[in-house]
N, C-alpha and C positions, 0 to 999 in steps of 0.2 A: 330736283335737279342734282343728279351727282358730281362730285368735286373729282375734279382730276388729280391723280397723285404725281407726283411730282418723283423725278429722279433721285432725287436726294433724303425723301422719305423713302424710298425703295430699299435704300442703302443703308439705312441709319442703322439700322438691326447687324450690318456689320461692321459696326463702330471697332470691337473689339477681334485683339489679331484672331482669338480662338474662334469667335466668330464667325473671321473672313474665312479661315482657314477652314473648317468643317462645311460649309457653304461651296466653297469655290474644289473641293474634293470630292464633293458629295453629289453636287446639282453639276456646275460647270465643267469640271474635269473628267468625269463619267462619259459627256456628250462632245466635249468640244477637247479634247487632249486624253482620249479614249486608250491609246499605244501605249500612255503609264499609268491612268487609272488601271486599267485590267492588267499591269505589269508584275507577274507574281513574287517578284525577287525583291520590289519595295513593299513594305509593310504600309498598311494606313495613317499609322502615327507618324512613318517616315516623311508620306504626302506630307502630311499635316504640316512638320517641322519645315521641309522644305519650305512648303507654302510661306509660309509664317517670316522665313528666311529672304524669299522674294517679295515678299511685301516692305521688310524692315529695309531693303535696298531700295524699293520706291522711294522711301520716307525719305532716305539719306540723299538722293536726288531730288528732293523738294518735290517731289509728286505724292499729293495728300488727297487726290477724290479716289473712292473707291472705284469706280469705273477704270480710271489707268492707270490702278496697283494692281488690278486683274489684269489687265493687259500686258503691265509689266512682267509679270509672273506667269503668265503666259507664253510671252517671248525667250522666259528665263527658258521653258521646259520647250520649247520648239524649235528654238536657236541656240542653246547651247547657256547654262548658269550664269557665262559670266561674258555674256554677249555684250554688255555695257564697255567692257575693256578695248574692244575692239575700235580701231579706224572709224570714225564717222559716228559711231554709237556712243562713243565715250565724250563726243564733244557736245553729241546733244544733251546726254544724260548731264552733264556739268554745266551746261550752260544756267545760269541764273536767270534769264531773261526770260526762258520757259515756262510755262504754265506744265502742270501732268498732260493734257489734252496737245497741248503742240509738240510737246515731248515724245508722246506716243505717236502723233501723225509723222513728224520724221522720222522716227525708227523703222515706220511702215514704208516709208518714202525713201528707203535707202538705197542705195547703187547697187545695183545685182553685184557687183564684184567685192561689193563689201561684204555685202549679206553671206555670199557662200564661202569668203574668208571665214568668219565668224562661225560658218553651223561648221565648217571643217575643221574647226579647233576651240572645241568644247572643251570646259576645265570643270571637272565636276565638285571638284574642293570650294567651289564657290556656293554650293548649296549650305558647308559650310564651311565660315569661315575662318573659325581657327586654325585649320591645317592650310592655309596659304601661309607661305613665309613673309614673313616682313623684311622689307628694306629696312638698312640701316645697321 
């Protein structure tokens, strides 16, 4: 009888960011965010960093499974880097009470009026982000 693997054995292998990142460029962003994988103007390493970049913003919003720091970063490159900032995304993203999994279902569950707020004013300094200014 064969043993069922588990999602979280599935994942383990990308425990590390360098890991997630050449995985979710290579396998996922190839098939499923195809418009910047084959985008000739970003380099590979660039994916890579980005990636790497929207994952460490998952963490910072207390989203730690792999499964919805790909989604995260997902949303970064479909909705615009710093999609989190916005009306309605920003409260989910900070809410503490979140799990990553109900985190990412309301982001998917957003008000059409928010959502096209958001892709209409992409900031792309959030891929990185030391060239945002700081308050204060």
């Amino acid at each position: 009888m064969c043993e069922r693997i588990k999602r979280n054995q599935m994942m383990a292998p990308l425990h590390s960011d360098a890991a997630f990142a050449e995985w979710y460029v290579e396998e996922f962003m190839k098939i499923h965010v195809p418009e910047y994988y084959f985008d000739d103007v970003l380099s590979d390493e660039g994916k890579r960093e980005m990636t790497i970049q929207g994952r460490s913003y998952a963490k910072q919003f207390g989203i730690t499974d792999t499964p919805s720091q790909m989604h995260f970063v997902t949303l970064m490159w479909k909705i615009g880097p710093n999609f989190f900032t916005h009306d309605g995304f920003h409260q989910i993203a900070t809410d503490p009470r979140l799990d990553g999994p109900a985190k990412i279902n309301g982001f998917y569950d957003m008000p059409r009026e928010q959502a096209i707020h958001a892709v209409m004013n992409p900031d792309d300094r959030y891929w990185y982000p030391d060239q945002i200014p700081r308050d204060g």
